[in-house]
DRENDO-1510 file (C-alpha; in Angstrom, 1 decimal, always signed):
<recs>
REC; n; res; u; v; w
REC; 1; UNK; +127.9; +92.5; +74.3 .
REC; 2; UNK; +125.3; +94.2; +76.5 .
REC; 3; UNK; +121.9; +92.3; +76.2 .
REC; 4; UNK; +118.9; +94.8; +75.2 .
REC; 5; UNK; +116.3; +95.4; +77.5 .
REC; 6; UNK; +113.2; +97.3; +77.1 .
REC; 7; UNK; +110.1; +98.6; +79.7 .
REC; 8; UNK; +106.8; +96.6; +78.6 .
REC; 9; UNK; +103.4; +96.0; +80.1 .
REC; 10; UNK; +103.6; +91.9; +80.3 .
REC; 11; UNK; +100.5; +90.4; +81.2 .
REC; 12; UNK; +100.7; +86.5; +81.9 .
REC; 13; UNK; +97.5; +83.6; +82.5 .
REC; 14; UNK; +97.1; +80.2; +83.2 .
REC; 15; UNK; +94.2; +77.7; +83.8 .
REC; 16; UNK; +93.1; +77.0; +87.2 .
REC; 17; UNK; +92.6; +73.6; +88.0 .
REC; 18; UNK; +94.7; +72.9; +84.9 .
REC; 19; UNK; +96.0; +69.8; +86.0 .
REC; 20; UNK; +92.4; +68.4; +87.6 .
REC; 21; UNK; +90.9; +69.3; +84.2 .
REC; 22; UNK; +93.4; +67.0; +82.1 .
REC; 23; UNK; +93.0; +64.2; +85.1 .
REC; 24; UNK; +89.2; +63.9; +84.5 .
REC; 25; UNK; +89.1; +64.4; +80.3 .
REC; 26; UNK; +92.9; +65.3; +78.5 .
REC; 27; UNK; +91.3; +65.4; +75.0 .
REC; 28; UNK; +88.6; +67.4; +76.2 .
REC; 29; UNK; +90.8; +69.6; +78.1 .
REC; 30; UNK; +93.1; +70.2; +75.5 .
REC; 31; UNK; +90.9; +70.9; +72.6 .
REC; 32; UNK; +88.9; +73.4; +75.1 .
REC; 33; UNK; +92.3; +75.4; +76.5 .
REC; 34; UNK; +93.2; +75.4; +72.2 .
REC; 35; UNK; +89.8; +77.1; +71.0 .
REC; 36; UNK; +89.6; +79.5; +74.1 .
REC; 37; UNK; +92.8; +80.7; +72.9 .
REC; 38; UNK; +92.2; +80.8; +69.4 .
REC; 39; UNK; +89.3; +83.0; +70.5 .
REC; 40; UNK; +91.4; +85.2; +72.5 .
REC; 41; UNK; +93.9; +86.2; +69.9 .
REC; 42; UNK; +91.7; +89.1; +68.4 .
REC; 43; UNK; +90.9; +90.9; +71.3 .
REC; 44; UNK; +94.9; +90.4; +72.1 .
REC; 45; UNK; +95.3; +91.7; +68.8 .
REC; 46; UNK; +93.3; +94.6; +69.4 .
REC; 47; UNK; +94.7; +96.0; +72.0 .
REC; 48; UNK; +97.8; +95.5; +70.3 .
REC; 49; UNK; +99.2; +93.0; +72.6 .
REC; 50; UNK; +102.0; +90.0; +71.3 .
REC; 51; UNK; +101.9; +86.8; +72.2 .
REC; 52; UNK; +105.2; +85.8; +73.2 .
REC; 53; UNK; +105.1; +82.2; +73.6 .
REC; 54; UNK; +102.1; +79.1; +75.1 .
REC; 55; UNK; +102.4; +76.3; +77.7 .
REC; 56; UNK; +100.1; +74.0; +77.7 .
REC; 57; UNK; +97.5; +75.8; +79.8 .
REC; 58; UNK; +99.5; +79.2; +80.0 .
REC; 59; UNK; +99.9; +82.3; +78.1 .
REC; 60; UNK; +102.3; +84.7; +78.1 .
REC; 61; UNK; +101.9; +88.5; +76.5 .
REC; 62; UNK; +103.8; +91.5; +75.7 .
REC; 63; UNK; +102.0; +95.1; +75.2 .
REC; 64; UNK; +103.5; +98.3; +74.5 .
REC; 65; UNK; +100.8; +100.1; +77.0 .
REC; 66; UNK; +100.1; +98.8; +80.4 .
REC; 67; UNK; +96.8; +100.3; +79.7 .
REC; 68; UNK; +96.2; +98.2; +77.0 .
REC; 69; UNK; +97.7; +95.5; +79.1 .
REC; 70; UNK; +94.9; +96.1; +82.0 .
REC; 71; UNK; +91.8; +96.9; +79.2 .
REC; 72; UNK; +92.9; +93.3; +77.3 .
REC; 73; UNK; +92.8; +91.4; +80.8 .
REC; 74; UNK; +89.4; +92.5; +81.2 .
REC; 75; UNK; +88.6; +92.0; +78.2 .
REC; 76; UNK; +89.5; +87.8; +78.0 .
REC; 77; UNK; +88.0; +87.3; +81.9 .
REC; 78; UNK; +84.5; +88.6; +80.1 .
REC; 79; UNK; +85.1; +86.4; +76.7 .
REC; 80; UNK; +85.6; +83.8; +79.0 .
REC; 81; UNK; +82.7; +84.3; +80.9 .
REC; 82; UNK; +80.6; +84.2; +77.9 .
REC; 83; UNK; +82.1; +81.2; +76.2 .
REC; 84; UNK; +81.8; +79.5; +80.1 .
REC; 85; UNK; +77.7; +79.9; +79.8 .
REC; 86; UNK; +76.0; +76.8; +79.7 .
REC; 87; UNK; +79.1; +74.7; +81.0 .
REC; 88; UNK; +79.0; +72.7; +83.8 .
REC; 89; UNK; +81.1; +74.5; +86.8 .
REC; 90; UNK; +83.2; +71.3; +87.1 .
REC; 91; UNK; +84.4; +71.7; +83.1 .
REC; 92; UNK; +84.9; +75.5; +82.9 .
REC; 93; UNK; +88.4; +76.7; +81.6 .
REC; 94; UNK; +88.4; +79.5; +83.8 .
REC; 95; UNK; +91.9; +82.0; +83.6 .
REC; 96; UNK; +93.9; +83.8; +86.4 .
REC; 97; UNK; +95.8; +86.7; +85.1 .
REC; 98; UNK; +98.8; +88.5; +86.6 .
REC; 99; UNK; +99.9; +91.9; +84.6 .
REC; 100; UNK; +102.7; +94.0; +85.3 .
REC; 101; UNK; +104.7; +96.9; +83.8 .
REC; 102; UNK; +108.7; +96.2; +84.0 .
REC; 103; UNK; +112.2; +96.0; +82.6 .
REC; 104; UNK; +112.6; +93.1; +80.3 .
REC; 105; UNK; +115.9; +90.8; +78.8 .
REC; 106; UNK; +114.8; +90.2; +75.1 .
REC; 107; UNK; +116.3; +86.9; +73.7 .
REC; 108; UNK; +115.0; +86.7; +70.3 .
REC; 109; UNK; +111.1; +86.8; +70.3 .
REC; 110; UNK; +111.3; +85.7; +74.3 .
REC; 111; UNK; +111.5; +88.3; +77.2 .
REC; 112; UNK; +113.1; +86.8; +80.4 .
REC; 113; UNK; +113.7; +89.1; +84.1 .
REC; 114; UNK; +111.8; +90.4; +86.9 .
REC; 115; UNK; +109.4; +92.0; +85.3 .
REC; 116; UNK; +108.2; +88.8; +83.5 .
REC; 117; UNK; +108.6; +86.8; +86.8 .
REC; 118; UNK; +106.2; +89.5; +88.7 .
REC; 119; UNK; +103.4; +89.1; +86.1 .
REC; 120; UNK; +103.6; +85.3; +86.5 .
REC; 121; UNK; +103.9; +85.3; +90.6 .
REC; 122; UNK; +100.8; +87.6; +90.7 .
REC; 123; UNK; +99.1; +85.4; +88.1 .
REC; 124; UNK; +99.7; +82.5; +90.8 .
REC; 125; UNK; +98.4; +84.2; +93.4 .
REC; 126; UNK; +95.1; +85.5; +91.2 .
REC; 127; UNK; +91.6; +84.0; +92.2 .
REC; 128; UNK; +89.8; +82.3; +89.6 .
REC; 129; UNK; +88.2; +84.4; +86.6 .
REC; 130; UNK; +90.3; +87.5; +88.2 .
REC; 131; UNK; +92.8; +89.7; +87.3 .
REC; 132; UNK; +96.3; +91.0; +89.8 .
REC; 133; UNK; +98.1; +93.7; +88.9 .
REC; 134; UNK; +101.8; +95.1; +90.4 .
REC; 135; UNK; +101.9; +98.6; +92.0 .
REC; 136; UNK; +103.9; +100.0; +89.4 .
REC; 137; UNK; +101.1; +99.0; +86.8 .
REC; 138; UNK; +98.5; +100.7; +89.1 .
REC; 139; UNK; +100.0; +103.9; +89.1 .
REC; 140; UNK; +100.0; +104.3; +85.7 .
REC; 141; UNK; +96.3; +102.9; +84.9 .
REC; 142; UNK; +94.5; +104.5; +87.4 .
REC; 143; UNK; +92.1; +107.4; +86.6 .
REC; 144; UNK; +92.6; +106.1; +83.1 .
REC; 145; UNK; +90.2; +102.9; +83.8 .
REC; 146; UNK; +86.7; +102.2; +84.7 .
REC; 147; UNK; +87.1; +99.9; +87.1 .
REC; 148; UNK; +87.3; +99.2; +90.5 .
REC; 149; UNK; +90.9; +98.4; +92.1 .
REC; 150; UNK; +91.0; +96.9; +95.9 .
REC; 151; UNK; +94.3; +97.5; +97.6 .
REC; 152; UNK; +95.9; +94.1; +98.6 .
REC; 153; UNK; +98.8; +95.5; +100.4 .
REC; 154; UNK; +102.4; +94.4; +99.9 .
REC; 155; UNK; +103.0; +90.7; +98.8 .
REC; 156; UNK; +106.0; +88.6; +99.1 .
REC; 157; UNK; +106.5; +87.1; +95.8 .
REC; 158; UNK; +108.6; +84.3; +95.3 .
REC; 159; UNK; +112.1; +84.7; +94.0 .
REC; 160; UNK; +111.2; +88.1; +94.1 .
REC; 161; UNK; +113.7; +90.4; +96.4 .
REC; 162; UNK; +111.5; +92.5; +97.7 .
REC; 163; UNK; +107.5; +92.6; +98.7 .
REC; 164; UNK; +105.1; +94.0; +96.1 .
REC; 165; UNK; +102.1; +96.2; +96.0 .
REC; 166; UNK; +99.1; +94.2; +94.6 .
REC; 167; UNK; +96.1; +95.6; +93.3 .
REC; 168; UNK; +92.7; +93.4; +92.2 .
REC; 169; UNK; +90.4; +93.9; +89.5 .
REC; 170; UNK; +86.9; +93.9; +90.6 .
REC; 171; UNK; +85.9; +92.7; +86.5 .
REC; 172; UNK; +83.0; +90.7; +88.1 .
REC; 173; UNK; +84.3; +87.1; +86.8 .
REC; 174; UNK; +85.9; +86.5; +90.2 .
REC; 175; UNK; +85.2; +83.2; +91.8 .
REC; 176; UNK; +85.5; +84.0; +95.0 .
REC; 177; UNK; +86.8; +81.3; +97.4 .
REC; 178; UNK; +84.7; +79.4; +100.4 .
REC; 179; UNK; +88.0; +80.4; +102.9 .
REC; 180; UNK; +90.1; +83.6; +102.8 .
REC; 181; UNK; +92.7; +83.6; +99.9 .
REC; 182; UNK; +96.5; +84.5; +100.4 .
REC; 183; UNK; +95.8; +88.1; +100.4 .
REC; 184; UNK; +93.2; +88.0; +103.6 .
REC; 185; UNK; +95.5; +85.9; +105.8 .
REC; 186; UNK; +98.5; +87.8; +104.6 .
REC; 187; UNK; +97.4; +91.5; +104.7 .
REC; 188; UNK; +98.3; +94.2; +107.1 .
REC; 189; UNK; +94.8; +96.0; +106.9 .
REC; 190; UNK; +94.6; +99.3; +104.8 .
REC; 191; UNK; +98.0; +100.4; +103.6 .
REC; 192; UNK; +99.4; +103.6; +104.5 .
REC; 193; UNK; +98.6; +107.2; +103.3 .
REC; 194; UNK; +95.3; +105.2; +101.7 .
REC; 195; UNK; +92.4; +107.6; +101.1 .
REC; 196; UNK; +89.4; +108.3; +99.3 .
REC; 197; UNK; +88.2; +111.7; +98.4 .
REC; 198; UNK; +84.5; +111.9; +98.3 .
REC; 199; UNK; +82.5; +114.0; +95.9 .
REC; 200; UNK; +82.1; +116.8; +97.6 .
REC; 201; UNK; +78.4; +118.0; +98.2 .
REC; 202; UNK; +76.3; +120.8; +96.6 .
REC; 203; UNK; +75.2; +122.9; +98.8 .
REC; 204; UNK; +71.8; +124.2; +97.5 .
REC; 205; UNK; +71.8; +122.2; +94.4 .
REC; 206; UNK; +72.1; +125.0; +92.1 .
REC; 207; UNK; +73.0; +123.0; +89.1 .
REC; 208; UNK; +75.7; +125.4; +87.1 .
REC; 209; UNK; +77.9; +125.1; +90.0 .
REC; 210; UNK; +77.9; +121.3; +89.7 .
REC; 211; UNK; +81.0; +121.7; +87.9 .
REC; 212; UNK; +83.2; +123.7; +90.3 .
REC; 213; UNK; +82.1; +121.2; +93.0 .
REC; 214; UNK; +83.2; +117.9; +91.1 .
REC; 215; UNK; +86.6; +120.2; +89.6 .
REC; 216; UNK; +87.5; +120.4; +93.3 .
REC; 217; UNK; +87.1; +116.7; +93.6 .
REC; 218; UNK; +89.0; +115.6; +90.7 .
REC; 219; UNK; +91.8; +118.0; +91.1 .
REC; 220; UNK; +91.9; +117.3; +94.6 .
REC; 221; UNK; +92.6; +113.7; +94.1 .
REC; 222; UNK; +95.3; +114.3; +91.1 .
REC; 223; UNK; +97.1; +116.7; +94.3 .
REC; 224; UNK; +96.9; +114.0; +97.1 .
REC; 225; UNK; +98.4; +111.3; +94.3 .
REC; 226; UNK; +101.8; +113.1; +94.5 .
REC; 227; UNK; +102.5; +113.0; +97.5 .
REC; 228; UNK; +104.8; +110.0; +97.8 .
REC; 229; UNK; +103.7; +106.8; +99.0 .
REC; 230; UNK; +100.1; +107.6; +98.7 .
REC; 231; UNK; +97.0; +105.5; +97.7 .
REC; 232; UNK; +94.8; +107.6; +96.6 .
REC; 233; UNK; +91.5; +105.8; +95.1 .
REC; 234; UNK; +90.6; +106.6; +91.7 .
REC; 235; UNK; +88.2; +109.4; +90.5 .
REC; 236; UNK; +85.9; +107.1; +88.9 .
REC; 237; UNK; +86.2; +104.9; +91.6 .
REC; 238; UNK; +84.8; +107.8; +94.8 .
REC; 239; UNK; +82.5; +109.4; +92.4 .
REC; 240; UNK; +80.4; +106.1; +92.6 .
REC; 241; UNK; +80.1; +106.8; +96.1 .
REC; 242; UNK; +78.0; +110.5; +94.8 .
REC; 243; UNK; +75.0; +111.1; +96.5 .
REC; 244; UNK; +75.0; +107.8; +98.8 .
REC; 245; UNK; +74.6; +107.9; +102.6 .
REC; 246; UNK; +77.1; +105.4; +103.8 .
REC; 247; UNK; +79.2; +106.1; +106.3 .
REC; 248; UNK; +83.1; +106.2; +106.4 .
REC; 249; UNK; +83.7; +103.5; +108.2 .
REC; 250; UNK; +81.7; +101.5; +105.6 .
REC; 251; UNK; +83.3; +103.2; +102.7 .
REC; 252; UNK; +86.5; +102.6; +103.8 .
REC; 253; UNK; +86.1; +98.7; +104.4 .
REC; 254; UNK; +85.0; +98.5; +101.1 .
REC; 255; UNK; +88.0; +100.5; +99.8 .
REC; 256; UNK; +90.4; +99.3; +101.9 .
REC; 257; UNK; +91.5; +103.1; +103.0 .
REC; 258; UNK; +92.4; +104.2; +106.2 .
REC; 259; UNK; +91.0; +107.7; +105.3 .
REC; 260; UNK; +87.9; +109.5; +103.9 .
REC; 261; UNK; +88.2; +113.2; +102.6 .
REC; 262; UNK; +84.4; +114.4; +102.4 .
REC; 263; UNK; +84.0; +117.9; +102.0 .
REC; 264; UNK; +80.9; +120.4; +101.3 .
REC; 265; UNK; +80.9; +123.9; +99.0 .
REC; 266; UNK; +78.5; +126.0; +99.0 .
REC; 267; UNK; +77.4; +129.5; +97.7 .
REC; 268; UNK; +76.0; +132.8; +99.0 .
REC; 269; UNK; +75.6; +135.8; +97.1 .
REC; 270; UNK; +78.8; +136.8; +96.1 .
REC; 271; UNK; +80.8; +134.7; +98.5 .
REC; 272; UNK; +81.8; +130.7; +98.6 .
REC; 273; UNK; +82.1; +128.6; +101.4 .
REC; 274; UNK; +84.2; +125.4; +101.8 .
REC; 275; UNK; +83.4; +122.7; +104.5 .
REC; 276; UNK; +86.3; +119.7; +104.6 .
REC; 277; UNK; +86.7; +116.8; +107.2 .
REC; 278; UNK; +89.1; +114.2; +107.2 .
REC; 279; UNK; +87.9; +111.1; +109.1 .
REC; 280; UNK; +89.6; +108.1; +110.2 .
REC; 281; UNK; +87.8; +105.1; +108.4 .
REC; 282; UNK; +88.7; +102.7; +110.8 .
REC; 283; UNK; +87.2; +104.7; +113.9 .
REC; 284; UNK; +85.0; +107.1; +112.0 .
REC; 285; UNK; +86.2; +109.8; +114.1 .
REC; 286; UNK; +87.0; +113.1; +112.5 .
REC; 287; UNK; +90.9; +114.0; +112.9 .
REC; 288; UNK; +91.0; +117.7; +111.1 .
REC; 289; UNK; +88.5; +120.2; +109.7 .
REC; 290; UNK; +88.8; +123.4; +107.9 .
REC; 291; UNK; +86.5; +125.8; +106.0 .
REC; 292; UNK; +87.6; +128.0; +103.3 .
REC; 293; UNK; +85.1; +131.6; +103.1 .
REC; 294; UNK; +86.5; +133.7; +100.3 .
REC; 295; UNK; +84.8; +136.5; +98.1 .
REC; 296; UNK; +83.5; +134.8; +94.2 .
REC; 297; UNK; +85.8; +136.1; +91.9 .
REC; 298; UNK; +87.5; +134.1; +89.2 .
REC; 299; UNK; +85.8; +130.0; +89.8 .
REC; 300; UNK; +88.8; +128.8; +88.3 .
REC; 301; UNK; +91.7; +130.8; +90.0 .
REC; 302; UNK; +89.5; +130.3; +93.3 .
REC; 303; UNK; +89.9; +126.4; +92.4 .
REC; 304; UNK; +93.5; +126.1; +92.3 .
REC; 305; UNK; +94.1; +128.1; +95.5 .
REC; 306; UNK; +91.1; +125.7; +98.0 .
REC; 307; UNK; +93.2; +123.1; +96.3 .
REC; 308; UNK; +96.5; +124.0; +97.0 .
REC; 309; UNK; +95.6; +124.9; +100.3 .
REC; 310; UNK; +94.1; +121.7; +101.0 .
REC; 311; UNK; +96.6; +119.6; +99.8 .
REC; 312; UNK; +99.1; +121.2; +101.4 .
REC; 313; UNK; +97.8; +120.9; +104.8 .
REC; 314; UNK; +96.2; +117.4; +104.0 .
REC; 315; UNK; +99.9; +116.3; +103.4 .
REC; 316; UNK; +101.1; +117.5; +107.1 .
REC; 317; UNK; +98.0; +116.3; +108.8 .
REC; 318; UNK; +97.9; +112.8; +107.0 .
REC; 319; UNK; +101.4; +112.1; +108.1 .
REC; 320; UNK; +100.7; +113.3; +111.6 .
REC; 321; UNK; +97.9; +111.0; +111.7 .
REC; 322; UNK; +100.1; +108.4; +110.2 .
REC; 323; UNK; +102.9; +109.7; +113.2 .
REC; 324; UNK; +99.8; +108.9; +116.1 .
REC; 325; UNK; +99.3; +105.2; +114.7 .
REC; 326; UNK; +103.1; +104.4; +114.9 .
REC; 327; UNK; +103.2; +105.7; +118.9 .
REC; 328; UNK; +100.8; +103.2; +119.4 .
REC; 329; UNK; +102.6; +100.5; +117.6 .
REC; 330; UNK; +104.0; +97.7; +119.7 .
REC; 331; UNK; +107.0; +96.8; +117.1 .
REC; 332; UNK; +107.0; +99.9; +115.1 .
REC; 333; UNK; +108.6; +99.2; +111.4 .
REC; 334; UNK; +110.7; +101.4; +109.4 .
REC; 335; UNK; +108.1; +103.3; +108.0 .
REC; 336; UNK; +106.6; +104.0; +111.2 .
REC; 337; UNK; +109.3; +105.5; +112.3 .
REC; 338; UNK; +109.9; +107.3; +109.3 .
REC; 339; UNK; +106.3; +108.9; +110.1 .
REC; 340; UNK; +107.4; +109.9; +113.6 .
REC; 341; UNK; +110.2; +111.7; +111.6 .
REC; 342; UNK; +107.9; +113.4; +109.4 .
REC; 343; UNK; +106.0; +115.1; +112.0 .
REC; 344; UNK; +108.9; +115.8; +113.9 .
REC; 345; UNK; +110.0; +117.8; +111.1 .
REC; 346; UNK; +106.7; +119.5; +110.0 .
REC; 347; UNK; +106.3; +121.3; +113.3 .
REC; 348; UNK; +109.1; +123.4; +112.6 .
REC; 349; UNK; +112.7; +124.0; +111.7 .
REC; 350; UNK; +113.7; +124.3; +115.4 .
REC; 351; UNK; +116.8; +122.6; +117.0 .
REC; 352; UNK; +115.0; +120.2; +119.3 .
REC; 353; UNK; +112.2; +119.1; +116.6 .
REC; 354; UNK; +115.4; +118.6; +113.9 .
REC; 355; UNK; +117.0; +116.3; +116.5 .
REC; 356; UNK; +114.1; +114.0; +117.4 .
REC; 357; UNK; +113.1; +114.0; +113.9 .
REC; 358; UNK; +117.0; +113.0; +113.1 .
REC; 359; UNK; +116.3; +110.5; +115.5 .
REC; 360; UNK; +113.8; +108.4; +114.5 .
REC; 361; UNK; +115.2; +108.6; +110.4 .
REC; 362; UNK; +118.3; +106.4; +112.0 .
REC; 363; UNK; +116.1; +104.4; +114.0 .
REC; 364; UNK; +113.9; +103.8; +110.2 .
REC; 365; UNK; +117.7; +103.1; +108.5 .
REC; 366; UNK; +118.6; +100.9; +110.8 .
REC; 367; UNK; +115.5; +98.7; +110.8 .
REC; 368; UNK; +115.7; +99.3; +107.1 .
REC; 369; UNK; +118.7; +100.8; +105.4 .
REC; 370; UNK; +116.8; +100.5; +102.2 .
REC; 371; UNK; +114.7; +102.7; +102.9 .
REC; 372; UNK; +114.6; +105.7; +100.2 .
REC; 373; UNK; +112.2; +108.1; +102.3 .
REC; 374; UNK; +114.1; +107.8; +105.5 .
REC; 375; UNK; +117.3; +108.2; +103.6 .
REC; 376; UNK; +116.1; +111.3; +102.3 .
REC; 377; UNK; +114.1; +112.8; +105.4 .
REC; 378; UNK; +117.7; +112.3; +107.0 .
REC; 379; UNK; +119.0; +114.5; +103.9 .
REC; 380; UNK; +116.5; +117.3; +104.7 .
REC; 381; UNK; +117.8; +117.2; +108.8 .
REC; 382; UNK; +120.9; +117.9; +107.9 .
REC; 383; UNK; +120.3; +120.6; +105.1 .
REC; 384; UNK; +117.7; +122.2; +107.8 .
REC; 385; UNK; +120.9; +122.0; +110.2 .
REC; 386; UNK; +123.1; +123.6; +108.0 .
REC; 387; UNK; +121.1; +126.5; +106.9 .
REC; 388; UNK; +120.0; +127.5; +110.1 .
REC; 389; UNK; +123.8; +126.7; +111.9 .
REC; 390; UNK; +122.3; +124.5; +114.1 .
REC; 391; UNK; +125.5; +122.7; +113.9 .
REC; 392; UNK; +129.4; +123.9; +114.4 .
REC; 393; UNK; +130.3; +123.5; +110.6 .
REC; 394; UNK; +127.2; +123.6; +108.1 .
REC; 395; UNK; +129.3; +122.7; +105.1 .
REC; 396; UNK; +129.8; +119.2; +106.9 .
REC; 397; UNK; +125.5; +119.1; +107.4 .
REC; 398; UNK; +125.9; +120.2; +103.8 .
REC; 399; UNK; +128.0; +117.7; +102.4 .
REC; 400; UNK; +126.0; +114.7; +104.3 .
REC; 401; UNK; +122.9; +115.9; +102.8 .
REC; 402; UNK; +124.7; +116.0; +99.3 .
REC; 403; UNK; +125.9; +112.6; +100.3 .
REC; 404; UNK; +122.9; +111.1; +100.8 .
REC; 405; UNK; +120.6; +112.4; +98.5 .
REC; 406; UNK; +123.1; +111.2; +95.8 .
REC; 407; UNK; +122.3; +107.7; +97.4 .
REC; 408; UNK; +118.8; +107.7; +97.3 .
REC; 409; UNK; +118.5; +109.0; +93.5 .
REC; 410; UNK; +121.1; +105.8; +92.7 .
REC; 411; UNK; +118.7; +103.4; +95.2 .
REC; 412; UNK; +115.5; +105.3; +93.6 .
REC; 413; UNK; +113.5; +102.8; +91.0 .
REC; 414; UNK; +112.4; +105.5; +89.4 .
REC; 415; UNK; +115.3; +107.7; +88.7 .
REC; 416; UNK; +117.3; +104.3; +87.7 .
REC; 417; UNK; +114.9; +103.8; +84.4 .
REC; 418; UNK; +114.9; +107.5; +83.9 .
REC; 419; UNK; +118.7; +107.5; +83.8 .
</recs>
């Protein structure tokens, strides 16, 4: 008998200092964890969340929404804020809190599997009074949350196969440590494809045109968050940033991007004019511009064409920039090389750029035959192959593409829980 599984958001918490705590004063302890609890169940209840089972200073919950799941761990880090006033530091039951959004084995009222085991590892790992959550959480919470998520990078978790993205909750009930945490030492610096798009500017302030300026924005950043392996900061998140004169490089240490997106519209009779500049964060030098001039006609038909024209050519030019860090890396990874591929490709379907572009996808297997995006950039070399006969036989291209596309939808996460 097959046992049932279901996807839920599964947030879990402990105490820190749990075991210092009972040292100093076990009564205490315990009759403190007990009524912080008891006055956590409402707001769990509220956001319709199930608690699954206790430990002694640990909790373990189920929701049906990882929204919810994110909103409720918010939610107990400020009750326990409040009900922390007036305690001395030394005798605060303060939580850490790990959430994630995965498959679960359900024996009875308990759920068991990875995706529990990924909310408690990122609960581990979680600074006092903060929350963690998984990358798979992330992209389904952001733009749908208030709140400020910093980019951790990928984490090895233990007993967990493969690394994981980790996002933190700036909630404000972080205790932040005296030396750098697991995340500073262990980071890589901004991930890949990171970027922030800035509200773009007014030019001559003319209020009714406010909201054709921040559409651009928004639908700007819902276009760059397709594109596959992107981290693209939330809406909510850049439109802080409105009206402030920081620089990029500032913005994008505090965002943990590698690149800004700032852009400019402005409006002239009966034409509109669009300034944009992507900039490397790091450097703070600019790596592409473009300016859109069109005649005014239909604001919301004009919106959709600057958009898909932007992220269009933002797509080539951010993996080409991603290509230009990966020449310069002295131990290039898989995914560097499956950048080099990328812009190999995107400069045209012409035998010699196919071929180096072929090149570097084996190079990206072979460092990592996991790898879903090299698998399938080598897909699209030999479909380009075929169709164009760059090859003797095109049904064999054919056929390898076939071949390996049919792999990477079986390997694919996604398409697995779809199925």
């Amino acid at each position: 008998m097959t046992a049932a599984r279901r996807l839920a958001a599964i947030l879990a918490a402990d105490v820190a200092g749990y075991s210092r705590l009972m040292g100093e004063d076990e009564a205490g302890t315990a009759r403190a964890v007990r009524e912080h609890r008891d006055a956590a169940r409402p707001i769990v209840a509220n956001h319709g969340g199930r608690i699954v089972k206790t430990t002694g200073d640990g909790l373990l919950l189920e929701f049906p929404s990882v929204v919810a799941a994110v909103e409720c761990a918010i939610a107990l880090q400020k009750l326990m804020v409040e009900r922390n006033n007036g305690t001395p530091e030394a005798k605060r039951i303060v939580y850490r809190i790990g959430v994630n959004l995965g498959d679960v084995l359900i024996e009875g009222d308990d759920i068991l599997g990875d995706g529990v085991n990924i909310a408690a590892r990122l609960e581990g790992l979680c600074q006092p009074g903060g929350v963690l959550i998984s990358g798979t959480a992330y992209d389904h919470v952001r733009g749908k949350i208030d709140v400020h998520f910093v980019d951790l990078g990928d984490q090895d978790l233990k007993n967990v196969v493969r690394p994981v993205r980790v996002y933190a909750l700036n909630t404000g009930s972080e205790i932040l440590p005296a030396e750098p945490s697991a995340f500073e030492t262990g980071r890589r610096g901004p991930p890949r494809l990171s970027i922030v798009v800035l509200p773009f500017a007014n030019i001559g302030g003319d209020p009714e045109q406010d909201h054709f300026v921040d559409g651009v924005t928004e639908s700007l950043t819902t276009d760059l968050s397709r594109i596959r392996g992107a981290v693209v900061i939330a809406r909510n998140t850049a439109f802080t940033y409105k009206g402030k004169a920081l620089d990029a490089k500032t913005i994008g240490r505090e965002l943990n991007v590698r690149y800004v997106l700032e852009g400019s519209v402005q409006r002239g009779g009966n034409r509109m004019r669009v300034n944009v500049q992507l900039i490397d964060a790091e450097t703070g030098s600019h790596l592409w511009a473009e300016r859109f001039d069109k005649p005014l006609v239909d604001l919301f038909d004009m919106q959709d064409e600057i958009v898909a024209r932007l992220a269009g050519a933002l797509n080539a030019q951010l993996v080409a920039a991603e290509a230009r860090r990966a020449e310069q890396a002295p131990n290039p990874d898989s995914m560097d090389l499956y950048f080099q591929g990328m812009a190999w490709l995107n400069k045209g379907a012409a035998p010699k750029n196919v071929a180096q572009a072929r090149t570097f996808y084996e190079r990206a297997l072979a460092a990592d035959p996991d790898n879903v995006d090299a698998l399938i950039g080598s897909a699209i070399a030999d479909a380009i192959e075929g169709s164009f006969s760059f090859v003797t036989d095109p049904a064999v291209a054919f056929a390898a593409a076939e071949a390996k596309l049919a792999k990477a939808l079986y390997w694919s996460p996604t398409m697995r829980s779809a199925i």
